[in-house]
Structures are given as structure tokens and as C-alpha cells.
C-alpha positions as CSV (number, residue, x, y, z in Angstrom):
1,X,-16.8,3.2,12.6
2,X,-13.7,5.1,11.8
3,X,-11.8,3.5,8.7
4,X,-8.5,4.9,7.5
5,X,-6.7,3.2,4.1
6,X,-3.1,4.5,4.3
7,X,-0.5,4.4,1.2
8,X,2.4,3.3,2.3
9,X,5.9,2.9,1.0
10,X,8.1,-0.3,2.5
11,X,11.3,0.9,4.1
12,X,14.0,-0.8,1.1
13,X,16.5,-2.9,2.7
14,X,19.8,-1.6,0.7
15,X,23.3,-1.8,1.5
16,X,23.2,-5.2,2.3
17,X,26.8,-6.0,3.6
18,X,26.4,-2.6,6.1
19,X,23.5,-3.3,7.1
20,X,25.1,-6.8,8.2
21,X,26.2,-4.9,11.1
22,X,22.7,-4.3,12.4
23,X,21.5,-6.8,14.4
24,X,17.4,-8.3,14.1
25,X,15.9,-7.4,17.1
26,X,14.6,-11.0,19.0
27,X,10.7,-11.6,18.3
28,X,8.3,-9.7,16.3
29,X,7.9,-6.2,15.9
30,X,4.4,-6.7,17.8
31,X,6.0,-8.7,21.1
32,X,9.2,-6.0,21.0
33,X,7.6,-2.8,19.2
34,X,11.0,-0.7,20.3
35,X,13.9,-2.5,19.6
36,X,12.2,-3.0,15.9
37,X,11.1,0.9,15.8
38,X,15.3,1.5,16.3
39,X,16.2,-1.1,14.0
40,X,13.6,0.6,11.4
41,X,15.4,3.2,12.0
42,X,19.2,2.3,11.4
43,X,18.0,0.6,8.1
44,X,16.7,4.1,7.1
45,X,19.5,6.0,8.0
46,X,22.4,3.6,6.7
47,X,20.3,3.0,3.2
48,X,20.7,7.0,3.0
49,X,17.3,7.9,4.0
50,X,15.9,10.4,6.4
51,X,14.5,9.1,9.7
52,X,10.8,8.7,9.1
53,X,8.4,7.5,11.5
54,X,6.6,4.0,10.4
55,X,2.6,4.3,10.1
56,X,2.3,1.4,12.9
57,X,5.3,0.9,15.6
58,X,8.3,-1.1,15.1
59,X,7.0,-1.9,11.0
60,X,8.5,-1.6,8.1
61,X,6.0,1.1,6.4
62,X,6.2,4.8,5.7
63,X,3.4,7.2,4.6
64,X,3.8,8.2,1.0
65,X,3.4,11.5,2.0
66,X,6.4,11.5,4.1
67,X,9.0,11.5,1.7
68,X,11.3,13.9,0.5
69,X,12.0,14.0,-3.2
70,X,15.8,13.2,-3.1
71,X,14.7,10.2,-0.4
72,X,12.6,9.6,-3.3
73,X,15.1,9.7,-6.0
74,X,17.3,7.2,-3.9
75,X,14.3,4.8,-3.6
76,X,13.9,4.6,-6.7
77,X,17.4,4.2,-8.2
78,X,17.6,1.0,-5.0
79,X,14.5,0.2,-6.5
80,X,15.6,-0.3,-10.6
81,X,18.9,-1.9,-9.2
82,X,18.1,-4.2,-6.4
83,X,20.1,-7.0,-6.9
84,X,23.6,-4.8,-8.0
85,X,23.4,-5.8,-11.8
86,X,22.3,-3.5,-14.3
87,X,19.5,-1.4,-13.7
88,X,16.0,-2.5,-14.9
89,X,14.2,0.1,-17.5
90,X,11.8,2.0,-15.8
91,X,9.0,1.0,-18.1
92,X,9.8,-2.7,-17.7
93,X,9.5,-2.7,-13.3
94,X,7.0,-3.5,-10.9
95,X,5.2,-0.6,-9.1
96,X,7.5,0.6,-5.8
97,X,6.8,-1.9,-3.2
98,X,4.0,-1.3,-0.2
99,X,0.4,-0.9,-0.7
100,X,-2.4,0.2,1.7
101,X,-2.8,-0.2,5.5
102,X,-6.4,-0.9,6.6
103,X,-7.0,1.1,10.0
104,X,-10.3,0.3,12.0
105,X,-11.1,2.3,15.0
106,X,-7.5,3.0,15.5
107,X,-6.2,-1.2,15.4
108,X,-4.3,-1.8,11.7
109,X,-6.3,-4.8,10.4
110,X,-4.3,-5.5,7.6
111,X,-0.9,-4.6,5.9
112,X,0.6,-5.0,2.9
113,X,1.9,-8.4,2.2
114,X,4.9,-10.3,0.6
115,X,6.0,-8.4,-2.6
116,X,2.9,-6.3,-2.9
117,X,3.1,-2.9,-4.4
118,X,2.0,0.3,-4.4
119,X,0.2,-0.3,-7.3
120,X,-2.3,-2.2,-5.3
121,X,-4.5,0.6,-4.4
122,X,-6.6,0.2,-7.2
123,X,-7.8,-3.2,-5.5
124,X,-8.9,-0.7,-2.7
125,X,-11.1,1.0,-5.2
126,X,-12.1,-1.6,-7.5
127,X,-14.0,-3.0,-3.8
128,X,-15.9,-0.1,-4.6
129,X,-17.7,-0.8,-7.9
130,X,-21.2,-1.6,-8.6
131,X,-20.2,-4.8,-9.8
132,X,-17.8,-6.2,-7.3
133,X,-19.8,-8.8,-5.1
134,X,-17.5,-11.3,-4.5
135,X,-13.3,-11.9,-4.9
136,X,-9.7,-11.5,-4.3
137,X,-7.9,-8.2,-3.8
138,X,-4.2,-6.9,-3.8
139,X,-3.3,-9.3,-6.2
140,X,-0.1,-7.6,-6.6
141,X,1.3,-9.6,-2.8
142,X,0.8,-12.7,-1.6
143,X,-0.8,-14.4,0.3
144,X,-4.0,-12.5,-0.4
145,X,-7.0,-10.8,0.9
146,X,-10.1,-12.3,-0.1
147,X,-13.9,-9.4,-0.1
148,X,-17.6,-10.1,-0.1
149,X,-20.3,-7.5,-0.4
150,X,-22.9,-8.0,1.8
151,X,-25.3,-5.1,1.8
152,X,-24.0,-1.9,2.9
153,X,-21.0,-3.8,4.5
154,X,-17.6,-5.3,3.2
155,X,-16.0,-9.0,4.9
156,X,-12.9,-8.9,4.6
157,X,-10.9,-12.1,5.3
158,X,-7.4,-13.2,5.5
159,X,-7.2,-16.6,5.8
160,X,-4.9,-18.7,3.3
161,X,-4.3,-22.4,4.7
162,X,-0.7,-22.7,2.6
163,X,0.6,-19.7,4.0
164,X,0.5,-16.9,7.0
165,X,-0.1,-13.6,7.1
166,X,2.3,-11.6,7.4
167,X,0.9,-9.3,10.5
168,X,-1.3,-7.7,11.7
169,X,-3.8,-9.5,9.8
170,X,-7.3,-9.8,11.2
171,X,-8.6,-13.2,9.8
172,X,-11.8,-10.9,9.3
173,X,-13.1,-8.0,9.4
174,X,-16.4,-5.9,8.1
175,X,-16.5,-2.7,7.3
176,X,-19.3,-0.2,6.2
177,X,-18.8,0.7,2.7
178,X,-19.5,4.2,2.6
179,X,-16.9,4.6,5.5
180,X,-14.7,2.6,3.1
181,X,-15.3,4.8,0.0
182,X,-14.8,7.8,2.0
183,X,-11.4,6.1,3.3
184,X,-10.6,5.1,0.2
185,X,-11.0,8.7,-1.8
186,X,-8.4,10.4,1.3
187,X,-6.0,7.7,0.5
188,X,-6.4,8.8,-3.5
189,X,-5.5,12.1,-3.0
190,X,-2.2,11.0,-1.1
191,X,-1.5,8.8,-3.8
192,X,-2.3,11.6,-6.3
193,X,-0.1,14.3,-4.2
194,X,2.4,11.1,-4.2
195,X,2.3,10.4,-7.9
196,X,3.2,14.4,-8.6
197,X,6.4,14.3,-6.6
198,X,7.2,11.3,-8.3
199,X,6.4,12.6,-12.0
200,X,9.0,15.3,-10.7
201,X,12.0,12.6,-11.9
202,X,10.5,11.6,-14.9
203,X,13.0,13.6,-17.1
204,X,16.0,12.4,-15.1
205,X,14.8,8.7,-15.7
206,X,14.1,9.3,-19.1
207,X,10.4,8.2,-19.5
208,X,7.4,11.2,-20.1
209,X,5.2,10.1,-16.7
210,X,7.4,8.1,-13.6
211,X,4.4,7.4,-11.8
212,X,2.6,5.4,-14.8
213,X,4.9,3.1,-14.1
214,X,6.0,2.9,-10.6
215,X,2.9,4.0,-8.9
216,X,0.0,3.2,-11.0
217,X,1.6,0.1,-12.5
218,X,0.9,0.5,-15.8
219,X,3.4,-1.5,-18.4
């Protein structure tokens, strides 16, 4: 089984009265993959950003090892002011928003959901543990994923009754869990190679280690 666990960074929506002007493509980005990969597109290029190419077609999510550092440096300034007030201390904000992308045999099983962050990827590895047998994951996003250990495999489920996942969501899925240890330990050393770039702007926003805060999600 081929498993892939991808960091990804959600494309911000920012300049909210231009981006007025770009119309929602009709359906979902699953039923009308093109029309949403353009309008991914436009909302990258009018918030400032390069053009990036999303991990999965028509969705919202970018590699963390795609962007550039001054992409980077305009994420994170949208980031700390998002609702055009004064800018929240780094120390005192979530993680930047995305997470991890489950890939199985080449189908994305799962995405990051509502409000989840970066930061999340310790779930990933916390699966991992000796201990873990049993529990919810990617706490930092709701709704959210739920993991049992059963042997050398993983279930995954997504299944909430008060409220839908955003897709693609497989309601389950099992995994090996050697194939997900190795998955997970490539998707560290993006996150790693991520974090350095973002430790890069720590002097310019005034705190010893950026990535404590918005990547790891320490406070």
C-alpha cells in the first residue's frame, strides 16, 4: 500500500472586497475540478501570491514546500491581521491554518478540516506511539477524525452525525502502520525544511523562533 501524509498550507482568502469580483465556480471542486483549479488560482494571484499548484485539483491546499519566503512573509502578516484590526502578537496566534493530507494508493482520503492547523501534524505522529490504541486526532479542526490500532493496522474513520466532512473524506479507511510511520517521518522533514524558512522572519516579527508558534503551535 502506498501511503503519503502531505503538509499543507490553505490558500488564505484575503482582500475580501477584490476578491468580490471573482465569482464561486457552481458545485464542488470534486463535480467541476477546473473551474475551481482557476478560481484557486485568481484567489492566489489577487491576495499577492504566486501561482501554486494545489496538492489535489480544484482545492484549496498547497505543499508547504512550495512557498517562497516573501509568499511566506505575506501569509503570515494576512495571517496575524485577518479581520483588518490590529494585528495579533505572534506568540498569542494559532498555528498557520492546514494540516496534513492522507494519500492512499494515489486517492486523498482525508483533508484538513474546518479551522485546523498546521500544527496538527503532531496528531499524525502521536498515531504512532506505543501507547495510542484508541482516540481522536487533529483536534486542532473540526469535525474530527477518530483512530483505532488494531494490530499492525490503523482504522481511520470520519464519521460525525452533527456535522459533514468537509471532502474528500473516506468515512474509513485502514492503513498499515509501518507504511504510516514511514509516511509520516517524509512529511516531518517537509515540516522541518518548512519550519527553517519560517524561523527565517523571526527577527522581523520580533519573537527568537517563528515556527514555535506558527508551525509547532506552541503558546
Amino acid at each position: 500500500m502506498n501511503i503519503e501524509l502531505i503538509p499543507v498550507l490553505e490558500i488564505p482568502i484575503t482582500a475580501k472586497a477584490r476578491l468580490q469580483a471573482i465569482q464561486r465556480p457552481l458545485a464542488s471542486f470534486q463535480q467541476n475540478p477546473f473551474e475551481w483549479d482557476e478560481y484557486q488560482r485568481q484567489l492566489l494571484v489577487v491576495g499577492g501570491f504566486s501561482d501554486y499548484q494545489c496538492v489535489i485539483q480544484g482545492c484549496n491546499f498547497v505543499c508547504v514546500d512550495q512557498w517562497s519566503l516573501p509568499d511566506l512573509r505575506l501569509l503570515v502578516q494576512n495571517h496575524l491581521d485577518s479581520d483588518g484590526t490590529a494585528p495579533i502578537p505572534l506568540a498569542e496566534s494559532c498555528a498557520l491554518f492546514g494540516g496534513c493530507i492522507l494519500i492512499v494508493d494515489g486517492v486523498p482520503v482525508l483533508v484538513p478540516q474546518c479551522c485546523s492547523t498546521i500544527a496538527d501534524f503532531s496528531s499524525w505522529e502521536d498515531l504512532l506511539e506505543p501507547q495510542f490504541t484508541a482516540g481522536p486526532f487533529c483536534l486542532e479542526g473540526h469535525p474530527g477524525p477518530e483512530a483505532v490500532k488494531n494490530g499492525v493496522h490503523l482504522l481511520i474513520t470520519c464519521e460525525d452525525p452533527d456535522e459533514a466532512f468537509d471532502q474528500p473524506a473516506q468515512s474509513r479507511v485502514v492503513v498499515p502502520i509501518e507504511d504510516l510511520a514511514n509516511a509520516t517521518e517524509r512529511a516531518r522533514q517537509l515540516m522541518q525544511a518548512f519550519a527553517d524558512r519560517i524561523d527565517l522572519l523571526s527577527a522581523e516579527l520580533g519573537v527568537a523562533k517563528a515556527s514555535d508558534y506558527i508551525v509547532w503551535g506552541n503558546q
